[in-house]
C-alpha positions as CSV (number, residue, x, y, z in Angstrom):
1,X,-60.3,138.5,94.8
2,X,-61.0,141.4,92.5
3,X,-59.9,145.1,93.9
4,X,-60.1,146.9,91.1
5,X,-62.0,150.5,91.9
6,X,-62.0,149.7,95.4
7,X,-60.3,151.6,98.2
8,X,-59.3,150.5,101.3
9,X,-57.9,153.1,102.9
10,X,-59.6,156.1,104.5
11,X,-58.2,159.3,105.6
12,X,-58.4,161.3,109.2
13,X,-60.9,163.7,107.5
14,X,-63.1,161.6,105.6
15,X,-63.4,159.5,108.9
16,X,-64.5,162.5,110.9
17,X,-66.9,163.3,108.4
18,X,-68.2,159.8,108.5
19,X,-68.4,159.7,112.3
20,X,-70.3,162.9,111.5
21,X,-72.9,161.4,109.1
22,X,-75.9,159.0,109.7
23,X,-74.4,156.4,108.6
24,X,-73.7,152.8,110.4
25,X,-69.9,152.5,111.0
26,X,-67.9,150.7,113.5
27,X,-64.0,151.8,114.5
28,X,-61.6,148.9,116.0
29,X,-58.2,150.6,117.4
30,X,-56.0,147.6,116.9
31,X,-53.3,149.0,118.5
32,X,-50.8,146.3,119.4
33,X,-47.3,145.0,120.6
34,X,-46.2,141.9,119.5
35,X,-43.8,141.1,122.8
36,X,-46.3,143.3,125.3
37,X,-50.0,141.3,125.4
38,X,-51.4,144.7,127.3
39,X,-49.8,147.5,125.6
40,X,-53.1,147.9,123.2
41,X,-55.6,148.1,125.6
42,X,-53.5,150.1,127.8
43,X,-53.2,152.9,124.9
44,X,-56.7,152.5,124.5
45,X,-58.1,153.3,127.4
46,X,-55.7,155.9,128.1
47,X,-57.2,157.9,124.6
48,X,-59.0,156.9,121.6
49,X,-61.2,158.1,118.7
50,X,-64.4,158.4,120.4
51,X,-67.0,155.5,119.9
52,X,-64.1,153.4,119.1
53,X,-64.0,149.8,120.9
54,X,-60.5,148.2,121.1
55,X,-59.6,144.7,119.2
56,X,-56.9,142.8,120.5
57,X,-54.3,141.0,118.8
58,X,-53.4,138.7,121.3
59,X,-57.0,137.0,121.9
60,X,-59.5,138.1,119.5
61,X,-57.2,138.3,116.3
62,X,-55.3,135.3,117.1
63,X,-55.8,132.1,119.6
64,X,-52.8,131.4,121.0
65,X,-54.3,128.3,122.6
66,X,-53.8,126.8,118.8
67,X,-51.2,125.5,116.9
68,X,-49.8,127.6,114.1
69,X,-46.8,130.1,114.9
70,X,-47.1,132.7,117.7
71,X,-50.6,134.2,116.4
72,X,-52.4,131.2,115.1
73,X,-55.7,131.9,113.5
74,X,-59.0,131.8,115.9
75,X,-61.9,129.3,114.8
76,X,-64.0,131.5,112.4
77,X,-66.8,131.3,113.9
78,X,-65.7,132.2,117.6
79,X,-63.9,135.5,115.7
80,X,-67.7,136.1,114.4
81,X,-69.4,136.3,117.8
82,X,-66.5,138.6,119.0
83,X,-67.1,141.2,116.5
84,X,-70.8,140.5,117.2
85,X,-69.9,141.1,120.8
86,X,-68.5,144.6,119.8
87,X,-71.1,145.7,117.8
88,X,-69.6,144.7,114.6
89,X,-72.2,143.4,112.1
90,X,-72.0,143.1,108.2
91,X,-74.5,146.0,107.9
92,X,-71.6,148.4,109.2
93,X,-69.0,150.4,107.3
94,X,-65.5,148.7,109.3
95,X,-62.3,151.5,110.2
96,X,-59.3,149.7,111.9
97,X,-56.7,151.5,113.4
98,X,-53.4,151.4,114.9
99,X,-50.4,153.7,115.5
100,X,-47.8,152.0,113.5
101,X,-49.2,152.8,109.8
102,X,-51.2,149.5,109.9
103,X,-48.6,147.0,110.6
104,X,-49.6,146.4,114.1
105,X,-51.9,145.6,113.8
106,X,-54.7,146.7,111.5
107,X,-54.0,145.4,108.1
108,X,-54.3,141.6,110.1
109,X,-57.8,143.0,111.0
110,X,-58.4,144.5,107.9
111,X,-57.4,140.9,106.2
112,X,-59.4,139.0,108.6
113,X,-62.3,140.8,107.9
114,X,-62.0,141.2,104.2
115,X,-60.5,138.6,102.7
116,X,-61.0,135.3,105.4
117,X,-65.0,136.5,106.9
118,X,-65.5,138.3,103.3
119,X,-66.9,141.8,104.5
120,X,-67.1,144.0,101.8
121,X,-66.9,147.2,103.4
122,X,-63.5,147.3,105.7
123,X,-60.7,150.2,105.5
124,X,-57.7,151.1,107.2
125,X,-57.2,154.8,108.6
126,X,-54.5,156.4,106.8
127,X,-51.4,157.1,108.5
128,X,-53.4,155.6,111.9
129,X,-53.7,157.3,115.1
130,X,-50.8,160.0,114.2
131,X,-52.8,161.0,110.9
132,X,-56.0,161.3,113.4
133,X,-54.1,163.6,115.5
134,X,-52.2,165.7,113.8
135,X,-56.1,166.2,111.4
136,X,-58.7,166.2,113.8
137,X,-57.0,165.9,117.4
138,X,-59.9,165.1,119.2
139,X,-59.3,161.7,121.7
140,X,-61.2,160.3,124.6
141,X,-60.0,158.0,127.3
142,X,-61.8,155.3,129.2
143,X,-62.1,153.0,132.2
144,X,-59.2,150.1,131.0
145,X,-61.9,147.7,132.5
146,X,-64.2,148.8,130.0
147,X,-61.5,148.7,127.4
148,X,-63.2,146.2,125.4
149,X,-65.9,148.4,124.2
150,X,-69.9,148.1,125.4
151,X,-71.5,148.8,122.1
152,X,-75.1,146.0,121.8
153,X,-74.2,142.8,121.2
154,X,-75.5,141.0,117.9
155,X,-75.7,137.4,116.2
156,X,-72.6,136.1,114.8
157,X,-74.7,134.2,112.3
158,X,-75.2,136.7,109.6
159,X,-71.2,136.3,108.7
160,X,-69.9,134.2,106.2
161,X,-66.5,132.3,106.4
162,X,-65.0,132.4,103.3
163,X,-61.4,131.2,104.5
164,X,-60.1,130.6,101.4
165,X,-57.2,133.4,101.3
166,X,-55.1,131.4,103.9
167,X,-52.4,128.5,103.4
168,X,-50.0,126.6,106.0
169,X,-46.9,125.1,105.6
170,X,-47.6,121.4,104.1
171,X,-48.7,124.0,101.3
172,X,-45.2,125.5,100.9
173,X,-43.3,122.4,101.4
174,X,-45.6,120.8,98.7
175,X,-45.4,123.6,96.1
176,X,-42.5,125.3,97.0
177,X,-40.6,125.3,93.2
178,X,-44.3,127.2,92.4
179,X,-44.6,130.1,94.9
180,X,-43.5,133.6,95.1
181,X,-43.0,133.7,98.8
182,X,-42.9,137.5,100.1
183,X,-41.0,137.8,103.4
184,X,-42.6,141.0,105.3
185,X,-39.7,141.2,108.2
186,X,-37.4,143.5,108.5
187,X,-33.8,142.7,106.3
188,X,-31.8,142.2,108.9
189,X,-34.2,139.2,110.4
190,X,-34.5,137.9,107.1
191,X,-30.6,137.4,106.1
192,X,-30.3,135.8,109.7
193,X,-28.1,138.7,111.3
194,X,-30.3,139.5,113.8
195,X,-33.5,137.3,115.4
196,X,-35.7,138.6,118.4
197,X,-38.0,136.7,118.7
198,X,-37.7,133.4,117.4
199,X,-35.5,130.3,118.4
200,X,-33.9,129.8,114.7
201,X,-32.7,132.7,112.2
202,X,-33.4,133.1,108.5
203,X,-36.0,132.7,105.6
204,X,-38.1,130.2,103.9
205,X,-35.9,129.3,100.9
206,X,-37.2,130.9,97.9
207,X,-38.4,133.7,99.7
208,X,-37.6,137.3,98.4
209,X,-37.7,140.1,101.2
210,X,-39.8,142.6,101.4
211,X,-40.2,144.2,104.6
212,X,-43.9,146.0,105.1
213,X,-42.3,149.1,106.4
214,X,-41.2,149.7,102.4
215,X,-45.1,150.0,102.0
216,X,-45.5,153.7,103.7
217,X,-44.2,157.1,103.1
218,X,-42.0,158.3,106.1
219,X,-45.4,160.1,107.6
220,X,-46.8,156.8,108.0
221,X,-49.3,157.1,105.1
222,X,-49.2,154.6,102.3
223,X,-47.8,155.1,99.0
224,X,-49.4,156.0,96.0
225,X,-51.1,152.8,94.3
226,X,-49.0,154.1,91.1
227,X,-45.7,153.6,93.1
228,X,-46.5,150.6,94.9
229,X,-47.5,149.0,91.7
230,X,-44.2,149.8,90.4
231,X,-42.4,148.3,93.4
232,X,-44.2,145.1,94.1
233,X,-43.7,141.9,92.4
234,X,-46.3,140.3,90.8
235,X,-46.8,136.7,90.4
236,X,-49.3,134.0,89.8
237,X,-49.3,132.0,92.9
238,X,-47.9,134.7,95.5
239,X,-48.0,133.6,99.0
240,X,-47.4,136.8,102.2
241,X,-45.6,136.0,105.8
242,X,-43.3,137.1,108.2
243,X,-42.7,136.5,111.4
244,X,-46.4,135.9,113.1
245,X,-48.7,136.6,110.2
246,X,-49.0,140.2,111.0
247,X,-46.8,142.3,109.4
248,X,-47.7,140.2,105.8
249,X,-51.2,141.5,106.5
250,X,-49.6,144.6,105.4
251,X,-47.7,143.9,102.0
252,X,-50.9,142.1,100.8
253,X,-53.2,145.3,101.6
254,X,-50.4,147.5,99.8
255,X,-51.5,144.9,96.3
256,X,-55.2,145.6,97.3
257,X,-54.3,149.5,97.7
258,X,-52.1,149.0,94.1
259,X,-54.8,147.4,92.7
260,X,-53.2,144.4,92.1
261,X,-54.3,140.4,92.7
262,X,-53.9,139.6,96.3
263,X,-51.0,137.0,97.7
264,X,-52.3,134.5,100.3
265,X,-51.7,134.7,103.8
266,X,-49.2,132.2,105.5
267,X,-50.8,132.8,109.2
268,X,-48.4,130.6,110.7
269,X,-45.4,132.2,109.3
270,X,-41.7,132.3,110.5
271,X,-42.4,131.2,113.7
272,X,-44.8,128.4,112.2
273,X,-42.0,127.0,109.8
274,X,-39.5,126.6,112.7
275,X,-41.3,125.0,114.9
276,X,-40.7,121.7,112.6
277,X,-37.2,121.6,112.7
278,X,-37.1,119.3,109.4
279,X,-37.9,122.2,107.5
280,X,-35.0,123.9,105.5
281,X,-33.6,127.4,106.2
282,X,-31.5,129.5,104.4
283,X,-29.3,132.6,105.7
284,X,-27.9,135.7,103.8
285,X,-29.6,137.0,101.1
């Protein structure tokens, strides 16, 4: 997928100003935990950008009711007539949102928008709810029974499934001498020293760690495309995860923001690769 002149972040201002304007846009606050299921709608409805509608993580971004790691891809079309059901519809400039720079969890919207339905027109807010504060400072709060947003409902027909940005483990396992495998955990959960949340510790062999927090500037913003382009690796057949397939959401929007070719999702992830205990794992670095 070509990102060459296209941005995909927005800042606090330029968002006010859009909000401002006559033009069609639609805000998801994808605020999330990944061990607390209610945390995001909680922070919602207690304040929000006005007009925003929440997205949730644990059952609109993911079905958990499927196999494939602890946030397992929903069937595309059933994520269509959710965003449908928010108001969301191709015709719309897309902002997602959360409060932890993107990594939980707005770059997994922003991929599952852009690169798996193939909406043109998605960007992350800069710096998230923090950068919205600190700029503009103006937040609304809501009913938590309404937390879901009430904007008109529209067809989910008008999307198109591309789903071709994705790969699973027999992938790995088949082409694993082939792939640059980009491990977006922290260090510590990579080397195996230190595993919260899943039953076996380590990395996919092969894999070279790059944790998505390496991505931002210690305000939360991301770095300059100059800088990231200087950090990231770059290979042919790059492939993203980490531990749930959110947080590798991340690194591949820092190559979109660098300008570079995009590495394909593993949605599955860590927690996907040990659940098939035949699977190798290495330790230390």
């Amino acid at each position: 997928m070509d990102t060459e002149h296209r941005s995909f972040l927005i800042t606090a201002r330029e968002l006010d100003r859009l909000l401002a304007s006559d033009q069609p846009v639609s805000v998801l606050d994808c605020r999330a935990s990944l061990t607390d299921s209610e945390y995001g709608r909680n922070a919602w409805a207690e304040s929000h950008i006005a007009g925003s509608v929440f997205l949730d993580l644990h059952t609109v971004l993911a079905d958990k009711a499927l196999p494939g790691g602890r946030f397992p891809l929903p069937d595309p079309w059933k994520f269509a007539e959710n965003l449908a059901g928010l108001g969301v519809s191709t015709e719309h400039s897309v902002v997602v949102l959360d409060d932890a720079g993107g990594r939980l969890a707005a770059a997994r919207a922003w991929w599952m928008l852009y690169c798996w339905m193939g909406h043109a027109k998605v960007s992350v807010l800069d710096g998230g709810l923090t950068a919205w504060k600190y700029t503009v400072g103006t937040l609304v709060s809501s009913d938590p029974d309404n937390a879901m947003g009430c904007l008109p409902a529209r067809s989910g027909s008008e999307w198109s499934v591309t789903n071709h940005a994705s790969v699973d483990a027999g992938h790995i396992e088949e082409r694993e001498t082939d792939l640059l495998l980009l491990d977006g955990r922290s260090e510590i959960r990579f080397t195996g020293e230190h595993e919260p949340l899943d039953s076996v510790a380590g990395h996919i062999p092969g894999a070279i760690c790059r944790p998505a927090g390496q991505n931002l500037e210690d305000d939360g913003t991301f770095k300059a495309a100059e800088l990231l382009r200087e950090e990231l690796p770059v290979h042919p057949n790059m492939v993203s995860y980490c531990g749930g397939g959110v947080a590798a959401c991340h690194n591949i929007l820092a190559y979109a923001v660098a300008g570079l070719p995009l590495p394909r999702l593993y949605a599955g992830s860590w927690s996907d690769w040990v659940s098939e205990p035949s699977r190798p794992v290495v330790t230390g670095r």
